[in-house]
ROVEXDO-516278 format. One record per residue (C-alpha): x, y, z; residue number from 1. Coordinates in steps of 0.2 Angstrom, whole numbers, plus 5000, padded with zeros to 4 digits. Each point is the difference from the previous one (the first is absolute). Layout:
BEGIN
c1 c2 c3 resi
X Y Z NUM
...
***
This chain:
BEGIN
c1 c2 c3 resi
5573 6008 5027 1
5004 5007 5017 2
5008 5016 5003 3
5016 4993 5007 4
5003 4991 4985 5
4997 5015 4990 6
5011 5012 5008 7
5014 4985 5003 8
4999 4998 4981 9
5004 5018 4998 10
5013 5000 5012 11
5009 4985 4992 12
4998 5011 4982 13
5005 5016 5009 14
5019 4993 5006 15
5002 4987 4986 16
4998 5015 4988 17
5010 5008 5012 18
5015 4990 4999 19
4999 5000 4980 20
5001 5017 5000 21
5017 5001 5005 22
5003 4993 4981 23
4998 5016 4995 24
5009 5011 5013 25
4999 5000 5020 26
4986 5011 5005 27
4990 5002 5015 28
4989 4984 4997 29
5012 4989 5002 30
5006 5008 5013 31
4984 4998 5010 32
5001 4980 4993 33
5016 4997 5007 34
4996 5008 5016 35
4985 4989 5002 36
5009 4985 4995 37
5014 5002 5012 38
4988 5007 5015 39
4987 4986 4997 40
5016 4987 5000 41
5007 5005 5016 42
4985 5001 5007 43
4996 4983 4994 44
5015 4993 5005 45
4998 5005 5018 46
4983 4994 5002 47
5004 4982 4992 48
5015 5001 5013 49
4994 5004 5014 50
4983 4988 4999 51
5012 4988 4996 52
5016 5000 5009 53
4998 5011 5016 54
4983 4998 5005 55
5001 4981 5001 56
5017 4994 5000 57
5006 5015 5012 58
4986 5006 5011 59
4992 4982 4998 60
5017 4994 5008 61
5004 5011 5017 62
4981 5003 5002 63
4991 4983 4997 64
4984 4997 5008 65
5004 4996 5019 66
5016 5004 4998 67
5012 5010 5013 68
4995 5015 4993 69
4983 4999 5002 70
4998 5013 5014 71
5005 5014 4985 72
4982 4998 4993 73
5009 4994 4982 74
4994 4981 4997 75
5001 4991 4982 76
4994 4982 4997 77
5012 4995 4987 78
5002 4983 5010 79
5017 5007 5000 80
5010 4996 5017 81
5009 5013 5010 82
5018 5006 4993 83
5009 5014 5010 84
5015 4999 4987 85
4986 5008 4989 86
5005 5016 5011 87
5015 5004 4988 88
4992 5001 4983 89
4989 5011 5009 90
5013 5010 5009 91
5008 5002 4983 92
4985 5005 4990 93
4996 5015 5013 94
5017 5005 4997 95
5002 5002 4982 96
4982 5007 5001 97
5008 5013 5013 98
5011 5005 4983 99
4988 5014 4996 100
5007 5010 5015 101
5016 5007 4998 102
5005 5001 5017 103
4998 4979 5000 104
5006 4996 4983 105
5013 4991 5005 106
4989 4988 5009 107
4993 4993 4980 108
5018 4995 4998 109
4999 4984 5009 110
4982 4996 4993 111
5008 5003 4983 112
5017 4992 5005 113
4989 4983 5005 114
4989 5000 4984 115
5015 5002 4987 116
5010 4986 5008 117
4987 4988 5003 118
4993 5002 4981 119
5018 5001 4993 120
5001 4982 5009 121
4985 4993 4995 122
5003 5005 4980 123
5016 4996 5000 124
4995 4980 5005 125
4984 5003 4990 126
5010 5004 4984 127
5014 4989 5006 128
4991 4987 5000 129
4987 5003 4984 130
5010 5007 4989 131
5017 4993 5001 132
4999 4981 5009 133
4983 4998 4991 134
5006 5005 4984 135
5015 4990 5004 136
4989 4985 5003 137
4992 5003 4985 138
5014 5000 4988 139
5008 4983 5007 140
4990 4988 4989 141
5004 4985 4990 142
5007 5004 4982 143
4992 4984 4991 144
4984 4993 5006 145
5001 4984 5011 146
4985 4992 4987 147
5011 5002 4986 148
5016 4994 4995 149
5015 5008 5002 150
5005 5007 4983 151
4979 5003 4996 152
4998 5017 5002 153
4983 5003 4990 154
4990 5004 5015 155
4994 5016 5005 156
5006 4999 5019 157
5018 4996 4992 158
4999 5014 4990 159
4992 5012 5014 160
5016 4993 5011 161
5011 5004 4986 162
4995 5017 4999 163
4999 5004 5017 164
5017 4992 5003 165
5009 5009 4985 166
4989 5018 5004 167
5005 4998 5020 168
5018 4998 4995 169
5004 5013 4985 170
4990 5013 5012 171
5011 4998 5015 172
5016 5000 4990 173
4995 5016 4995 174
5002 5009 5015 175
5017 4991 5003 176
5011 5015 4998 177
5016 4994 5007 178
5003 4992 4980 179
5000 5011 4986 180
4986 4994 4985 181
5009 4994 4987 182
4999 4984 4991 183
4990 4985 5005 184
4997 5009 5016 185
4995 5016 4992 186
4986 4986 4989 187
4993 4994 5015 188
4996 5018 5006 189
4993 5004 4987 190
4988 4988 5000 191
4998 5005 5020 192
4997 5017 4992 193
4985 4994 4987 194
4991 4989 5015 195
5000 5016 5014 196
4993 5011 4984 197
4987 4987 4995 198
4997 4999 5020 199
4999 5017 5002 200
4989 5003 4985 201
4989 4986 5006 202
4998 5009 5018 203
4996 5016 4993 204
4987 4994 4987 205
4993 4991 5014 206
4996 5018 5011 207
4997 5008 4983 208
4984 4988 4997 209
4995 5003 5019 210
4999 5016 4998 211
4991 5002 4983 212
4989 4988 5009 213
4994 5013 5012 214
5001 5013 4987 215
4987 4989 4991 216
4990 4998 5015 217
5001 5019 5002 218
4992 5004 4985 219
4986 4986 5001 220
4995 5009 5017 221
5002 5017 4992 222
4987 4995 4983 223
4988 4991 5011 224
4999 5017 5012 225
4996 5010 4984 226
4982 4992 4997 227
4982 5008 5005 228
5000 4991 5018 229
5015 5008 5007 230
4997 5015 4991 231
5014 5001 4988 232
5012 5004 5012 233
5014 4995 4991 234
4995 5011 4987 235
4997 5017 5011 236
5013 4997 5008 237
5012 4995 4986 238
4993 5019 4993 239
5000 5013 5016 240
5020 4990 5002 241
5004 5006 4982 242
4993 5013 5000 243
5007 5010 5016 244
5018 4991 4995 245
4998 5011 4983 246
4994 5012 5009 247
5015 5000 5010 248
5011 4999 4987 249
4993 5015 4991 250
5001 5012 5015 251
5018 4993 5003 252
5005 5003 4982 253
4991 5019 5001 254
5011 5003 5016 255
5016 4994 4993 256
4997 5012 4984 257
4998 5016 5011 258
***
């Protein structure tokens, strides 16, 4: 085994056991964990984003190989053709990165001003269109199957339809407010009120068992670091963690008693 692999085995114990640690109470471990996370993320992040986005869809665009502005020295072959509209984004993107200096704060405003509005617009047709026309689309089916006649209901599509249709309804009338819910009306929100529970349920048992998958694969990582060819790092380190955490807790408790 190389010693890469070795010491990125005990980093990934180190910060996993890190992280569990806050189970017990925060401390300076975690600390240091979620420091690297979010410094390692950020970094990430601008790497992936700037490989990806500026370098070939900016720079590649207002200087392309033989392009106008050539004579600067900068050339990228993107096969990308010259753009001066490109000019703005980069104009922009100086400015909000001139935000750092007080005296040209003002300057971000426009950067940020741009990138709000232009994402608002872009989700709102995003979400606009996925989660209310499609869902809309969705819903608009045929009670009974065309295969069957009209009075068999025994298949499972009329039943799905069925289900859909009376779910979709009785949770709509439930956030009708302008009539009190009473009577038949007040029935047919509860029902409303049965499907959002069962669809609420669903959705959080859903993340619940995506995130006890990962806790699984947490702890398969964790027992296979522990054996004689990683040096049973989980296990030295799981020790020297609870052991300065009691530690801790011990000179804490001593202080507090003084």
């Amino acid at each position: 085994m190389t010693t890469s692999v070795l010491i990125g085995a005990w980093i990934a114990v180190f910060l996993t056991l890190s992280i569990f640690s806050y189970l017990y109470k925060d401390n300076p471990f975690y600390k240091i964990a979620e420091h690297v996370f979010v410094g390692v993320s950020a970094a990430y992040v601008a790497a992936i984003s700037f490989w990806t986005q500026i370098y070939p869809n900016l720079l590649g665009r207002l200087f392309p190989k033989d392009g106008p502005l050539s004579f600067t020295g900068l050339e990228f072959d993107f096969n990308h053709s010259f753009n001066i509209l490109y000019i703005f984004p980069l104009l922009l993107g100086l400015m909000m990165i001139l935000s750092v200096f007080q005296r040209f704060n003002w300057m971000a405003r426009w950067g940020i001003a741009y990138t709000v509005a232009i994402a608002a617009g872009l989700k709102a047709f995003g979400y606009l269109n996925s989660n209310v026309l499609n869902q809309v689309s969705a819903s608009v089916v045929s009670l009974f199957n065309e295969d069957l006649p009209f009075f068999n209901i025994s298949g499972e599509s009329v039943f799905n339809n069925i289900v859909l249709l009376l779910g979709t309804i009785s949770s709509l009338m439930y956030f009708y407010f302008s009539k009190e819910q009473r009577g038949n009306f007040g029935k047919l929100t509860r029902v409303g009120i049965y499907f959002l529970m069962i669809s609420f349920g669903a959705s959080f048992g859903f993340a619940v068992m995506g995130r006890i998958s990962l806790l699984v694969g947490r702890f398969r990582e964790l027992i296979s670091y522990s054996n004689p060819s990683y040096n049973y790092s989980t296990i030295w380190l799981l020790f020297f963690i609870a052991a300065f955490l009691f530690y801790n807790s011990f000179r804490d408790k001593k202080k507090s008693n003084l």
